[in-house]
N, C-alpha and C positions, 0 to 999 in steps of 0.2 A: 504494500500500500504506500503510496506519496503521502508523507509526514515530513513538519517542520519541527524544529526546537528553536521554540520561541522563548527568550527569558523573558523574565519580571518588564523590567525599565521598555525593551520593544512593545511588548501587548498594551502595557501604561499607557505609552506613549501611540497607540495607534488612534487612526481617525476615520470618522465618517467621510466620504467624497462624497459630492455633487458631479457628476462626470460626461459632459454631454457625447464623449467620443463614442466611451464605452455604453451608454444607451444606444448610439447610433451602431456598432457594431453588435451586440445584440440583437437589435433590431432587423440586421441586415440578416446576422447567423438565423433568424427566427423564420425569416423570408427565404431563405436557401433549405435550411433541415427543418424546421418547428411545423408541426403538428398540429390542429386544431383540435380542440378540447370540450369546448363547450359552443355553443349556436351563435353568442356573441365572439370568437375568438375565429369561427369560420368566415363572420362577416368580415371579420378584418383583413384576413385574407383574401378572403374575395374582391376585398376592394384594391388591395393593393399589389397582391400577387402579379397580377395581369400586365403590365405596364414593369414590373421587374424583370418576368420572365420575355418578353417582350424586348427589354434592353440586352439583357445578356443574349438572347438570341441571332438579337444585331451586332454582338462583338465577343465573339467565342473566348479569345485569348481571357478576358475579364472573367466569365463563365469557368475556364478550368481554371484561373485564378483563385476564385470563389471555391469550387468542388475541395481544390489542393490546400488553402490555407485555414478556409472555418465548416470544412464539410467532413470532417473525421473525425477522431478523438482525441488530437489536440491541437491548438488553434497555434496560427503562424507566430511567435512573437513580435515581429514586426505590426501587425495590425492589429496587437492588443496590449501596446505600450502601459503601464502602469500611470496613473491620474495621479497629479498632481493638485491639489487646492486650489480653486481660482484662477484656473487656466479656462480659456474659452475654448469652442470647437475647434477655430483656425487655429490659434496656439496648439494644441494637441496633433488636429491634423499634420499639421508643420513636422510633426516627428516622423511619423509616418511619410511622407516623402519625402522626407531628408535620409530615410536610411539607404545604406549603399547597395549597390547594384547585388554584388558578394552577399551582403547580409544577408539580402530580403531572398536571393534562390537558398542558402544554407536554411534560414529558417523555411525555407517553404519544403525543403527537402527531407526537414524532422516532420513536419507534420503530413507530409504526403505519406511519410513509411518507405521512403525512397527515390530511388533518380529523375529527377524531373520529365514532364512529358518535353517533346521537343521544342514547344511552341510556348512555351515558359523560359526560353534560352534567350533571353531579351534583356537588355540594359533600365528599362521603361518600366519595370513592374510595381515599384513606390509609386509611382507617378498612378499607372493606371488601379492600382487599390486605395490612393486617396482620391482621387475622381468617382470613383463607387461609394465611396464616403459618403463623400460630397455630396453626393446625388441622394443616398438615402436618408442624408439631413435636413437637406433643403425640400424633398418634395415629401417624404413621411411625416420624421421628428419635427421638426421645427413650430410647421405649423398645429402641431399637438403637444408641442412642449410646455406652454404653463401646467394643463391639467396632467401629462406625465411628471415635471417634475412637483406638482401636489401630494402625489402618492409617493415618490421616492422619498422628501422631506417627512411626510407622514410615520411612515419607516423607519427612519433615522430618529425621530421623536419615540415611538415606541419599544427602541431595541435600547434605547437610552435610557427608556425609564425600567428596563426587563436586564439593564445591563445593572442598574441600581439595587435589583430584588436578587439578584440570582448569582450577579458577577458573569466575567466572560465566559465562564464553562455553558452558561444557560443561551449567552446569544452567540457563541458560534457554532453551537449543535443543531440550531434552527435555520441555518444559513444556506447551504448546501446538500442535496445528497450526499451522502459518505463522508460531510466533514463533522467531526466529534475531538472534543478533546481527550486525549488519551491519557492525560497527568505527566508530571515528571519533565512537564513544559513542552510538551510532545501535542502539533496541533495536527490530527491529521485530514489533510485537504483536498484528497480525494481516495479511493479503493485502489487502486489501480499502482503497480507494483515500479514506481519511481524513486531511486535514491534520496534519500532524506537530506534539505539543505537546513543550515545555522542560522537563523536570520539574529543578527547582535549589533546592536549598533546602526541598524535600518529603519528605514522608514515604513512603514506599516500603513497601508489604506483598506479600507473596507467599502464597495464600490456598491452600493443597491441600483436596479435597472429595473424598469418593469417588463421586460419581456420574459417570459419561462425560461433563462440562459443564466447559465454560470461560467463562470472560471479563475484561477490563476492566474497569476502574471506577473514577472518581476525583471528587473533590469539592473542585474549585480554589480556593472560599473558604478550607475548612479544608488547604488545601495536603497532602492525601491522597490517593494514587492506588493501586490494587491490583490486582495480576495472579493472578484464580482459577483456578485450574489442575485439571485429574484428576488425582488421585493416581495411584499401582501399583498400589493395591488398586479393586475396582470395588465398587457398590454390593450385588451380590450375593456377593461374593466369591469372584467365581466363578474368579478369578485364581491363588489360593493353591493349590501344591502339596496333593495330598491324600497323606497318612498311610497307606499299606498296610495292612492287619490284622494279617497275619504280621507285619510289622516293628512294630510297634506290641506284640503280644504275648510277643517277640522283647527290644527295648530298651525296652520302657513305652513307653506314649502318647504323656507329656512327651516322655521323651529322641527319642523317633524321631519325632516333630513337630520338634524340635532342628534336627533331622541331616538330615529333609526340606528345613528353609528356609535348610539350605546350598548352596542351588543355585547361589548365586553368593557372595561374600565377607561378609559383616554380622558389624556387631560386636555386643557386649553389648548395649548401650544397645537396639540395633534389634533386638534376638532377645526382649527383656523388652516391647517396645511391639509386635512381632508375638503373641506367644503369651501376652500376656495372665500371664506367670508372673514372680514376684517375682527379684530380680536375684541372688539366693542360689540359688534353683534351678534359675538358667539356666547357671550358673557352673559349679554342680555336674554337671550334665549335659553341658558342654562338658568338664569335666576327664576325663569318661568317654570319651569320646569323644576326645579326645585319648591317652589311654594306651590304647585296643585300637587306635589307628590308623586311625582313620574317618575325625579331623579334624583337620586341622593349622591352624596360625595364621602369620601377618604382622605385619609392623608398617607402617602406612601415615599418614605424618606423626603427630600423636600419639597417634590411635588403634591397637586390637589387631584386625586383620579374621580370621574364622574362617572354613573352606571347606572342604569334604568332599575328602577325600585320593581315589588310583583305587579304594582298600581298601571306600572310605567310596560309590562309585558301583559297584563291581561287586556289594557290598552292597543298593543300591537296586535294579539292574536283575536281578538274582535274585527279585526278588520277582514274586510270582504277578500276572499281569493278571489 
């Protein structure tokens, strides 16, 4: 199995990323291999699929680019550079076609499982995997990027507050298939039977995406390693509670969208990065809520977690199928 030995002071010091590369590449790995799951996660495809396959179609070379670097079981490391904090898409992309001709066939060669096909033997291949990028940022991500990064943030607010109750053991065992902490500072980050690296003295990122994709990735010159993970939310969102109508024309949309995403405890912070509503109106809606007795609160180390009383579920399940 692929394990690291992570000490003390690295896991301390690791951090949540915002990463819009690695969404977009997720995004694209989800569009090449990913699966539809559920009715809403087909429509996503459908909408999008067509116009990708469509592109690759038009330019083969990109196409076994694509099969060769995120179509197997491990992803080129060139096109899955480790995120940096506050780096924008173009800053990121920039790495990606700044790597050298040598690098990008070497790593395309580890994750092929072998000697490149012939029409891979090109000087142009950074170039032509950030133009793919490119494309699947500009015509996907971008234009759905506030409400995907609503859910990524959400995420990051909740593994925060589970990172508070339980410590790291509890939020890196929820992250990944096959990652689980092993003890003895041993994280292991995936099943799959790869020499164990030291990580001491690195930088540590923890990458949430919403597309159903994970991975590794780290960059040992620049002493940078990152664990991308699925979020809770998925790329069609097809996760989220929905809203009833009665109950929505009942308590307003907001408030009973509110009262909907108390299906389990969230605090402020995660109800304002779910619903997309300023921190005065999520306040105001929980104070509602609180005084007819739908929802009560906690204190959990120093944050306030909110949860739907039985008041506040026999409420719910009243409501019309």
């Amino acid at each position: 199995m692929g394990w690291w030995q992570v000490n003390a002071d690295t896991l301390a010091a690791g951090r949540f990323v915002v990463s819009e590369l690695a969404e977009t590449t997720a995004t694209l790995q989800a569009l090449e291999v990913g699966a539809a799951t559920n009715p809403a996660e087909r429509a996503w495809f459908d909408t999008h699929r067509p116009a990708y396959r469509e592109r690759l179609a038009a330019d083969p070379v990109t196409a076994q680019l694509v099969r060769t670097g995120l179509g197997g079981h491990w992803n080129a490391d060139f096109l899955t550079p480790p995120p940096t904090d506050g780096t924008t898409f173009a800053q990121e992309l920039a790495r990606v076609r700044g790597t050298s001709p040598d690098g990008a066939r070497a790593d395309l060669e580890v994750s092929g499982g072998g000697p490149l096909p012939a029409a891979l033997h090109r000087p142009d291949l950074p170039e032509i995997a950030a133009g793919l990028l490119e494309w699947v940022w500009e015509r996907i991500v971008l234009p759905d990027w506030p409400r995907r990064r609503r859910i990524i943030e959400a995420d990051i607010v909740a593994r925060a507050g589970q990172l508070g109750q339980g410590g790291w053991a509890a939020v890196l065992e929820t992250m990944n298939p096959g990652m689980r902490w092993l003890g003895g500072s041993r994280l292991q980050v995936n099943p799959r039977a790869y020499p164990p690296r030291e990580l001491v003295g690195v930088r540590l990122a923890f990458v949430p995406v919403t597309p159903r994709r994970g991975w590794v990735s780290w960059d040992a010159g620049a002493q940078r390693y990152a664990v991308v993970y699925a979020c809770s939310g998925t790329l069609s969102d097809a996760d989220r509670p929905v809203v009833p109508d009665s109950l929505g024309r009942l308590l307003g949309p907001a408030r009973a969208g509110v009262l909907v995403l108390l299906d389990r405890p969230r605090s402020t912070t995660e109800l304002v990065a779910l619903t997309g509503q300023g921190l005065g109106s999520v306040g105001r809606h929980l104070k509602v809520l609180l005084d007819a007795g739908l929802a009560g609160r906690r204190r959990s180390g120093r944050s306030v977690l909110y949860f739907r009383t039985e008041a506040g579920e026999v409420l719910l399940r009243a409501q019309p199928g």
